[in-house]
C-alpha positions in Angstrom: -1.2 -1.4 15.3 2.0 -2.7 17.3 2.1 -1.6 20.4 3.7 1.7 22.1 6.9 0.1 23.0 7.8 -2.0 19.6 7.1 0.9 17.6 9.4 3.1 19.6 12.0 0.6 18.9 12.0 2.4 15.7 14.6 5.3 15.6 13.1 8.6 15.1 13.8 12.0 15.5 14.5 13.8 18.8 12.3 16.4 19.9 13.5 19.7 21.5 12.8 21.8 24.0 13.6 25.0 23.4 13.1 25.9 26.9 16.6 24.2 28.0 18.7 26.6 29.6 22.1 27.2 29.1 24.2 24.6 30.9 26.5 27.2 32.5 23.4 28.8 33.8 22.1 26.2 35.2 25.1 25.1 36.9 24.9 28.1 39.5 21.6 27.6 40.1 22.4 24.0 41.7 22.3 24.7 45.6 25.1 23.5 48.4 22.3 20.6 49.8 22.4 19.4 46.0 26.0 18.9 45.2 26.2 17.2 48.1 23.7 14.7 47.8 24.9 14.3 44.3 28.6 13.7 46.1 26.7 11.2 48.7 25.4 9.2 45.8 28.7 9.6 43.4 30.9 8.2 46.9 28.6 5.5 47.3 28.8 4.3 43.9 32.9 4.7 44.2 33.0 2.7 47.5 30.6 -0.4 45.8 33.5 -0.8 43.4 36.2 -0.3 45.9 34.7 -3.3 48.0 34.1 -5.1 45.0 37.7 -5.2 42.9 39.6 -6.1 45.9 39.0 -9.5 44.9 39.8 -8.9 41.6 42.8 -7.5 42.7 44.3 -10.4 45.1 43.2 -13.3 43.2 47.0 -14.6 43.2 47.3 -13.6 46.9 44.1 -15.6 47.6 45.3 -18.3 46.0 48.6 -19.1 48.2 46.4 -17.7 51.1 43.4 -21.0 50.6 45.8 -22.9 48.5 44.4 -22.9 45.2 45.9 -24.2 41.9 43.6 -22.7 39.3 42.7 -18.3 38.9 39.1 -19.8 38.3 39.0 -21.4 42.1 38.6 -18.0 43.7 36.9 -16.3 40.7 34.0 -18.5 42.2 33.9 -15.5 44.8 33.4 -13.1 42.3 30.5 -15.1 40.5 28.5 -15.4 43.9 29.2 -11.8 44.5 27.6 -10.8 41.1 25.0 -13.6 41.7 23.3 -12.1 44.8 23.5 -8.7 44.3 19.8 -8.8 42.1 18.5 -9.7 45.7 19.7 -7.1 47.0 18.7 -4.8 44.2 15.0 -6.0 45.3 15.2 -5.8 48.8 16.8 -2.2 49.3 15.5 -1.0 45.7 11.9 -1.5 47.5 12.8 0.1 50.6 14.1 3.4 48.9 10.8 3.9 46.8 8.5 3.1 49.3 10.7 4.6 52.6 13.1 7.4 51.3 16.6 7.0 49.9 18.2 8.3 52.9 18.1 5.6 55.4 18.0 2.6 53.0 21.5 3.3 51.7 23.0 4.3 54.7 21.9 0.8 56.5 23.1 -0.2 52.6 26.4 0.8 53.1 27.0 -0.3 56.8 26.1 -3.2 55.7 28.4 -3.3 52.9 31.4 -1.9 55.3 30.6 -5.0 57.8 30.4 -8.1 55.2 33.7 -6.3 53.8 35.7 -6.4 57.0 34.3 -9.9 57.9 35.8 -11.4 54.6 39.5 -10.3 55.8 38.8 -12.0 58.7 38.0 -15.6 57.5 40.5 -18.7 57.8 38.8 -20.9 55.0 37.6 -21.2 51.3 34.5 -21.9 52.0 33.9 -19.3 55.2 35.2 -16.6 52.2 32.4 -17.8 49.6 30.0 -17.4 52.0 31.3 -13.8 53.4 31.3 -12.6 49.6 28.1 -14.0 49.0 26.3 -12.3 51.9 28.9 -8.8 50.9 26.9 -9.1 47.5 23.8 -9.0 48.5 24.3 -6.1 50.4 26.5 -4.6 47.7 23.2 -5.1 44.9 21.3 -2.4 46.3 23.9 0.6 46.3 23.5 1.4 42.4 19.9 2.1 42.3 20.1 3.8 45.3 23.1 6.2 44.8 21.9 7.3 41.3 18.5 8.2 42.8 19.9 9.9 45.2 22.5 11.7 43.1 20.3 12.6 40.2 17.1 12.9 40.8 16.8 16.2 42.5 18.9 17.6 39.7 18.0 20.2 36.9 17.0 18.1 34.1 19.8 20.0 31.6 22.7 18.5 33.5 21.3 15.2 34.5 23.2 13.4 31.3 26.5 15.6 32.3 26.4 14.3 35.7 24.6 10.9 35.2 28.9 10.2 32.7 30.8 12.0 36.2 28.4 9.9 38.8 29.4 6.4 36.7 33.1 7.1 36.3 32.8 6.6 40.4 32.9 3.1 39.7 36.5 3.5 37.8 37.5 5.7 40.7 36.7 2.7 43.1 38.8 0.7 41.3 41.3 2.6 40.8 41.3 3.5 44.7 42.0 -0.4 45.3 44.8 -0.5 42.8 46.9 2.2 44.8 45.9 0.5 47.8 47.1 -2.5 46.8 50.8 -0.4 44.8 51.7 1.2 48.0 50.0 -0.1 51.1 49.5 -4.3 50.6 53.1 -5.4 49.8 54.7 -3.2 52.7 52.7 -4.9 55.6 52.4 -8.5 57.0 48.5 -8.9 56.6 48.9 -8.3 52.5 45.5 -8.8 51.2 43.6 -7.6 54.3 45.1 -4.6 54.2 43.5 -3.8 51.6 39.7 -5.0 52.6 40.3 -3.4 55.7 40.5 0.2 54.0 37.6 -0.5 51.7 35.7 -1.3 54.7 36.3 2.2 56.6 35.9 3.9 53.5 32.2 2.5 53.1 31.3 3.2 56.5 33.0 7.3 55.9 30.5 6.9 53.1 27.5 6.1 55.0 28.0 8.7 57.5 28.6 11.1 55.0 25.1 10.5 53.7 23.5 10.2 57.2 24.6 14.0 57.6 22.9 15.0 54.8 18.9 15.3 54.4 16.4 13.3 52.5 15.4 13.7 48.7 13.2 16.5 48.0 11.7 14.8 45.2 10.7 11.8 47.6 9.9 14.5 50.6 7.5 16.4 48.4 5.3 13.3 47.5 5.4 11.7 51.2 3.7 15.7 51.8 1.6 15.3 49.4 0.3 12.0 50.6 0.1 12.9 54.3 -2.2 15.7 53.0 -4.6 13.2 51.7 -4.7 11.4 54.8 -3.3 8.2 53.6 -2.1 5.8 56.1 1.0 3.3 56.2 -0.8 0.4 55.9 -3.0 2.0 53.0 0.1 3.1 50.9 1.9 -0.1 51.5 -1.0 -2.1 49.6 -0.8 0.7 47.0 2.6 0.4 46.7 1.9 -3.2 46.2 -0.7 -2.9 43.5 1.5 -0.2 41.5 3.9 -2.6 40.9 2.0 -5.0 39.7 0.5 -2.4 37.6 3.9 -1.8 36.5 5.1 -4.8 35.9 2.2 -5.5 33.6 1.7 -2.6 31.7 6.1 -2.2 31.2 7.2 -5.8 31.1 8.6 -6.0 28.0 10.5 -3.0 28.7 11.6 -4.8 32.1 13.5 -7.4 29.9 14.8 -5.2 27.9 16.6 -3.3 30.3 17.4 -6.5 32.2 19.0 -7.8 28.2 21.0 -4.3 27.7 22.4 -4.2 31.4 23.3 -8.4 30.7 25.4 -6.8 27.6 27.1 -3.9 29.7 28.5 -5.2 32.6 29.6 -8.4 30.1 31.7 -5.5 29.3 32.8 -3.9 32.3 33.2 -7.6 34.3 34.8 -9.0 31.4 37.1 -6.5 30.6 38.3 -5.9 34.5 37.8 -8.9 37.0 40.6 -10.8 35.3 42.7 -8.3 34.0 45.3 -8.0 36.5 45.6 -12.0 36.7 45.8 -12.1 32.7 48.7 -9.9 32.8 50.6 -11.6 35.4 49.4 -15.3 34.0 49.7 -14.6 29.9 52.0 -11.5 29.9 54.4 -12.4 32.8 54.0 -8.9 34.4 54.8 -9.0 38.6 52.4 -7.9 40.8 53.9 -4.3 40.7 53.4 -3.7 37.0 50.1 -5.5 36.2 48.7 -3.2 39.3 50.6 -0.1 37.4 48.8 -0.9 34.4 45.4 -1.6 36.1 46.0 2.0 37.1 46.8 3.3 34.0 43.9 1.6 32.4 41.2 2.9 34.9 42.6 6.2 34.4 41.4 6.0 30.7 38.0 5.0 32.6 38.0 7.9 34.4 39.3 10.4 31.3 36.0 9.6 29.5 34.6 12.0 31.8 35.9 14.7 29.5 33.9 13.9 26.7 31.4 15.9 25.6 28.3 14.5 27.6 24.7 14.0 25.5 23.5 17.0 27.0 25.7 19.1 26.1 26.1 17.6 22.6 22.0 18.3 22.6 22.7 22.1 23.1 24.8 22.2 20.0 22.9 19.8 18.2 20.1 22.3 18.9 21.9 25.4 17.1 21.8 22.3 14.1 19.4 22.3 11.1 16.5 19.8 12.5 17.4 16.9 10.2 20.4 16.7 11.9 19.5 16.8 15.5 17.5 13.2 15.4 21.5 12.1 15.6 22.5 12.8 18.8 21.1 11.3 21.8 21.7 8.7 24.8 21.9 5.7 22.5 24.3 7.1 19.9 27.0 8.4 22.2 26.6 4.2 23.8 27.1 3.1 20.1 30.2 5.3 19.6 31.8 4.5 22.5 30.9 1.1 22.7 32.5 0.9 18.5 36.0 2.6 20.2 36.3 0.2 22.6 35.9 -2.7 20.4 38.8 -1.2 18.4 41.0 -1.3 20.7 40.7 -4.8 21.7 43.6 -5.8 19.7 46.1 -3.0 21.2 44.3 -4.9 25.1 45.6 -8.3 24.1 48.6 -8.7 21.6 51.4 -6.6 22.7 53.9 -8.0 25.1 55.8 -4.6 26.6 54.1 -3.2 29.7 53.7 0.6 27.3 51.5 -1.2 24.5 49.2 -3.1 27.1 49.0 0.4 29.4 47.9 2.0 26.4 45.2 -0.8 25.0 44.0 -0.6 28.3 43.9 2.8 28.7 42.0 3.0 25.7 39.9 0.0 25.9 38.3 1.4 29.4 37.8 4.8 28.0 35.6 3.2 25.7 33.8 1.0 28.1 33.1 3.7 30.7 32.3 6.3 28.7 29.5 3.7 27.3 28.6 3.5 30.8 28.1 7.1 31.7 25.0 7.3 29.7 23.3 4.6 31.8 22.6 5.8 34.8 21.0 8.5 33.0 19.2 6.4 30.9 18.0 3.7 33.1 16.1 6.8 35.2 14.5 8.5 31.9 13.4 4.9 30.9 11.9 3.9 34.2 8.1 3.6 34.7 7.0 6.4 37.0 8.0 6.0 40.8 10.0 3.5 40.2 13.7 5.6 39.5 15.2 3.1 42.3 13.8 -0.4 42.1 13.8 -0.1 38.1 17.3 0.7 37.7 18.6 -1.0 40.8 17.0 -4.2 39.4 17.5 -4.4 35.9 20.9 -3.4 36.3 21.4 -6.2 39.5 19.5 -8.8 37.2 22.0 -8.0 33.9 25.0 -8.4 36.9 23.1 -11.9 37.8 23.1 -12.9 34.4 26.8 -11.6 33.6 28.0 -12.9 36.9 30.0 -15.8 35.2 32.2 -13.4 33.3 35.1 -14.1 35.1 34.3 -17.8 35.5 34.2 -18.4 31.8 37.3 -16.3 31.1 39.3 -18.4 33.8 38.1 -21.6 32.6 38.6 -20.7 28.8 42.2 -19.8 30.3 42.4 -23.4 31.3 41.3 -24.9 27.9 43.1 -22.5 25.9 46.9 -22.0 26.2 49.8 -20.3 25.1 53.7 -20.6 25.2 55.9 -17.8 27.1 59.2 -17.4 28.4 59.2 -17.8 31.9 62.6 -17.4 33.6 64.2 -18.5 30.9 62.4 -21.1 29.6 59.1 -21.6 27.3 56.4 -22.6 30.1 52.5 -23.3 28.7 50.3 -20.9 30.4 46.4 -19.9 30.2 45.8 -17.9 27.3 43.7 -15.3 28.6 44.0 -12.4 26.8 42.8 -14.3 23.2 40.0 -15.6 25.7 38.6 -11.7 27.1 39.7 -10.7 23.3 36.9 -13.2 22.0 34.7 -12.3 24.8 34.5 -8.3 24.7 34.4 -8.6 21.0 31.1 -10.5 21.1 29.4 -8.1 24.0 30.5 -5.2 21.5 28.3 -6.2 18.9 25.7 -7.6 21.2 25.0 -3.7 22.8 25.1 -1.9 19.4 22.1 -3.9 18.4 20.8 -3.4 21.7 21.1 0.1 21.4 20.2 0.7 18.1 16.7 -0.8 18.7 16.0 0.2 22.1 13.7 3.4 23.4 14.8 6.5 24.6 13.3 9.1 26.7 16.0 11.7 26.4 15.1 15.2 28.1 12.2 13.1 30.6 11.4 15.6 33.0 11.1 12.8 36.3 10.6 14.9 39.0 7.2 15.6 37.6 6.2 12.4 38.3 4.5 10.7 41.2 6.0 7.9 43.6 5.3 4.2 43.1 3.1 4.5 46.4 0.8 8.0 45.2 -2.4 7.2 43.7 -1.8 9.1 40.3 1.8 7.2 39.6 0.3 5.3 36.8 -2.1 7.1 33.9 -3.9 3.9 32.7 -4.8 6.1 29.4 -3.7 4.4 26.6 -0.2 4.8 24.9 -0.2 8.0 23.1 -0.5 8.4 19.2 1.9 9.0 16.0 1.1 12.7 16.8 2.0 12.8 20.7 5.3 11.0 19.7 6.9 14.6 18.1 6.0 16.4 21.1 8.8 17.0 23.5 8.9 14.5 26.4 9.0 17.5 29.2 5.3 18.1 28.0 4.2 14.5 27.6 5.9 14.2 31.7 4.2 16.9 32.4 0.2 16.4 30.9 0.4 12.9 32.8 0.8 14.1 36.1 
């Protein structure tokens, strides 16, 4: 028989639980110490993207600043950012599951805040690589961290509903540089510092924000547990050790799975963002004013998704369905469907000319992309092996960024091989032809993550906090995968026999 994991490639119908309170009701029940962590985690994840796009956002600026010719000179920046952030992913990833999530990210986001301020400061090219390169290792291990922290000590019914609100941070990050660079960069002398220099002190509000607030409960209850049974630092550190090998043996085809799906979605995201604001004042002849405008306008569609029905409440109506009907709705579907109206929209992205019809492809384009995106967070943590909700996504998602970390690379090169004609002040002028590059590009990913998700697992419903930590004896049941049977029962029971 094919193993566990191949044959749950194979789509099949959902279980229920017809436990699963209202969603309404569950809401009140969330306490004051919860929504804040959730907020902690959510502002983290905002401030990671703040930090990040104001590269994106100054690449012309940079240019005159090191004086550089070619968009693709200081997209290097951006690649060696993406690059190192898997290392970081590691590193901190590690330290949450075996230490607590508290401390990790806060040291995280210091870190983050420092490497951020440092880059304003630099007088050279090369002193700037090397500033974003460290700034990305640091930056790799705030994802896994800020979605542990946010979600994991939430009621299972509203994890999907605020695994879509906790990724639409990352549009409100970028969308926090863009007015910072509308209203505060052109109206002082230090231009593109400004804006580095806000992104910094907003990082470090972040990290005080979660040093106020207490550790995980989740991760508390298990380090009781384990001081109960006497087991000492040293002991739980070679535990911790051996899990993860255990892990990686037992899951590693999953591993490179995730690893292949998280290549595909931040193709997407990186592809569709890092060079936008250059593309429209390169190809469309926008000034800095508008193509920021419309970089605004565009994560504002990222941020809209938000409104959607989220899987778990289309699970709660699905659920008043006839049974054949309910094996439709799920984590993977809602990627597909958003993932299918963002790829229709790449044509309003890239062929209009007037700043409306580009405001509204982007708009819509990014509505698309992040509303794909709000199901991973969420997905990534029901997929992960046991005790491993922060290295696994952390990792796989830092990895998929390694992999992806060219995406603004290629698109500035293929600018430089592919041209077009406009009228610039009056006259025709050849210019990089980036928007039929990303057009080609995004198109491509599109397909690449249907397939993905079509043939990929899904634990929707996993009931998490049941499980161990990667460093308590009973994280991993070495029983064998279960049967055809076992696959109909719901996956809160399945979480809850293996503990």
């Amino acid at each position: 028989m094919a193993p566990y994991f191949v044959r749950n490639l194979v789509p099949r119908r959902e279980a229920r639980d017809d436990s699963r309170r209202p969603l309404l009701e569950v809401l009140r029940t969330i306490t004051w110490t919860q929504w804040a962590l959730f907020f902690s985690g959510w502002l983290a994840w905002t401030c990671d993207a703040l930090d990040f796009f104001s590269v994106s956002l100054s690449v012309t600026r940079l240019q005159t600043q090191f004086h550089k010719d070619k968009a693709s000179t200081i997209t290097q920046a951006i690649t060696l950012t993406l690059l190192f952030r898997s290392v970081g992913a590691v590193v901190f990833g590690i330290l949450s599951d075996r230490f607590g999530r508290k401390w990790p990210l806060v040291v995280n986001l210091l870190l983050c805040a420092a490497f951020e301020l440092g880059s304003s400061f630099v007088t050279t090219f090369k002193q700037f690589l090397a500033l974003r390169s460290l700034f990305g290792i640091a930056m790799g291990g705030v994802w896994g961290l800020a979605s542990a922290t946010a979600l994991e000590n939430l009621p299972v019914e509203v994890r999907g509903l605020a695994s879509g609100v906790l990724q639409q941070g990352y549009a409100m990050g970028n969308l926090f540089a863009a007015v910072i660079n509308l209203r505060l960069v052109p109206h002082t002398s230090h231009t593109w510092r400004a804006l580095f220099w806000a992104a910094s002190g907003i990082t470090a509000f972040a990290a005080l924000v979660r040093a106020l607030l207490p550790e995980s409960e989740v991760f508390l209850h298990a380090k009781a547990l384990e001081r109960q049974k006497g087991s000492s630092t040293g002991k739980k550190t070679r535990l911790f050790i051996r899990q993860t090998t255990a892990m990686l043996k037992k899951h590693w085809l999953l591993c490179i799975y995730a690893v292949l799906l998280m290549t595909g979605f931040n193709f997407l995201s990186h592809g569709s963002q890092d060079l936008y604001p250059t593309y429209l004042q390169t190809t469309k002849n926008f000034d800095s004013y508008h193509s920021t405008v419309a970089t605004i306008i565009g994560n504002c569609g990222a941020i809209a998704y938000a409104a959607y029905l989220p899987t778990d409440v289309l699970s709660q109506v699905a659920g008043q369905l006839p049974a054949r009907y309910q094996q439709y709705i799920g984590r993977r579907l809602t990627i597909i469907i958003f993932v299918l109206l963002a790829g229709s929209f790449i044509p309003l992205w890239i062929l209009p000319h007037s700043f409306g019809g580009l405001s509204a492809g982007a708009f819509w384009l990014q509505f698309g992309v992040q509303g794909a995106w709000g199901v991973i967070p969420i997905q990534l943590a029901e997929m992960s092996p046991p005790g491993f909700r922060a290295t696994f996504p952390g990792v796989t998602y830092q990895l998929g960024n390694m992999v992806s970390s060219a995406s603004a690379q290629i698109e500035a090169t293929g600018g430089d091989h592919l041209k077009t004609t406009i009228i610039k002040n009056g006259k025709p002028t050849i210019v990089p032809d980036y928007a039929r590059v990303q057009g080609i590009l995004i198109g491509v990913v599109a397909v690449y993550i249907i397939f993905l998700a079509i043939i990929g697992p899904e634990n929707h419903g996993s009931r998490f906090e049941h499980e161990g930590v990667a460093f308590s004896e009973n994280t991993f049941d070495s029983t064998p995968p279960p049967d055809d049977e076992k696959l109909s029962e719901s996956p809160s029971e399945d979480a809850k026999e293996k503990v």
